[in-house]
N, C-alpha and C positions, 0 to 999 in steps of 0.2 A: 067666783072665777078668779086664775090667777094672774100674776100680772103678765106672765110669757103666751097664755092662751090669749088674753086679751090683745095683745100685740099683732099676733099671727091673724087674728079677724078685725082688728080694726086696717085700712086698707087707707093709701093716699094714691092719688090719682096725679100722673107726673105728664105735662104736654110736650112733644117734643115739639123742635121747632122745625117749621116747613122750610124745603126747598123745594128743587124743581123736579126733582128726579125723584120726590117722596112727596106720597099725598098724608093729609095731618094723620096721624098715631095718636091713641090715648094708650098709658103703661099703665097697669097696676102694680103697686109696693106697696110690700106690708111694711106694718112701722118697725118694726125689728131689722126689713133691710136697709127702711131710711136712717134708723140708728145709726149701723153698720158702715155706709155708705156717709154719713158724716162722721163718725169718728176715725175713719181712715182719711179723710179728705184734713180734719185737724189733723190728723200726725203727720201726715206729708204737710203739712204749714211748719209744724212745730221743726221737725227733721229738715228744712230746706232753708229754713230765718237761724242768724246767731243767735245764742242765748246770752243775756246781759251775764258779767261774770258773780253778781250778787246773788242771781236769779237761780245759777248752779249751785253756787254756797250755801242756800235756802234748800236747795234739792237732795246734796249731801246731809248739810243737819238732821235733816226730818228722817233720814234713811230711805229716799225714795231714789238714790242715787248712789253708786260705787263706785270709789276711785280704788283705781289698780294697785298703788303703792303708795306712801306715806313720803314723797319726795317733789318735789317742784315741778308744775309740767305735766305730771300725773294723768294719763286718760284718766278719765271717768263714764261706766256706762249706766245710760239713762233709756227709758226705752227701747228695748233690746238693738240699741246700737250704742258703739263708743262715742267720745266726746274728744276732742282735743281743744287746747286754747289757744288761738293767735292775737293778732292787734285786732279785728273786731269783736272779740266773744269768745265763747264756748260753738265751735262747729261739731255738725254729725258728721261722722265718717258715712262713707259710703254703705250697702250690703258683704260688697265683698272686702273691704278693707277693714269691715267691722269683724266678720268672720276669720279673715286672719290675724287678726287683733286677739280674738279669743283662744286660737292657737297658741301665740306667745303670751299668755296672758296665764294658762293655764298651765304653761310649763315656769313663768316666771311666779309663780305661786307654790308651786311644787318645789322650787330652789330654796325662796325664802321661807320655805316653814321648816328645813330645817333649822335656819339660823335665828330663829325668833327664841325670844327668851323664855323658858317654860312654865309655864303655868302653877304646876306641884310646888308647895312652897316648899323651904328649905329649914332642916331642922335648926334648932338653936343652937349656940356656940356652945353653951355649958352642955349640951348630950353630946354633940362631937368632942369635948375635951372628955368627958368621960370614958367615952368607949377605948381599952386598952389596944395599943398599938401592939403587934406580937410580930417581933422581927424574929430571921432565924440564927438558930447558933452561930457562931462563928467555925470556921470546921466542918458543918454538917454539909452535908450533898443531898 
């Protein structure tokens, strides 16, 4: 059996808790949605606490992180949302500030590629001194 069928039939039984206007409930969850239901409950921790500024420089190295541009300050998006830095950390933007971030982000990307320096190397000095220069007559039209 594999491990996603196993998931779907093994079951966790969640109580809710009583009041007065609700008599007790048992839920059944499969473990695929307790998964689910704790890995969003960690990203809304991760998304709501600053990030130490080491903790993002560790994030960037690995590549599991991308900062916007090569200059001081630089958003960085981590988790499909951006990042900015203040005096406590690394903060998540919001949904819709991240969304507009990706806007200018994406025309600010569009701007800088063409001024990045290009890739194709360049031929050597000695084959440009060789190739003849051919100016024209003096006179000619």
């Amino acid at each position: 059996m594999d491990h996603n069928a196993a998931c779907e039939e093994s079951t966790v039984l969640i109580r809710t808790e009583l009041t007065m206007a609700q008599p007790s409930t048992t839920t059944t969850v499969t473990w695929a949605e307790r998964m689910e239901l704790l890995r969003d409950s960690a990203q809304e921790r991760v998304l709501t606490a600053p990030m130490p500024s080491a903790a993002m420089e560790q994030l960037l190295a690995d590549g599991k992180a991308d900062a916007l541009g090569r200059f001081e300050g630089s958003p960085v998006r981590y988790m499909d949302r951006w990042w900015r830095l203040n005096e406590v950390g690394w903060v998540a933007l919001d949904e819709n500030a991240s969304a507009q971030l990706d806007l200018h982000a994406e025309r600010y990307r569009a701007a800088t590629a063409g001024t990045a320096p290009e890739e194709a190397p360049r031929a050597p000095a000695a084959e440009v001194a060789e190739t003849p220069l051919t100016l024209p007559e003096a006179g000619a039209a």
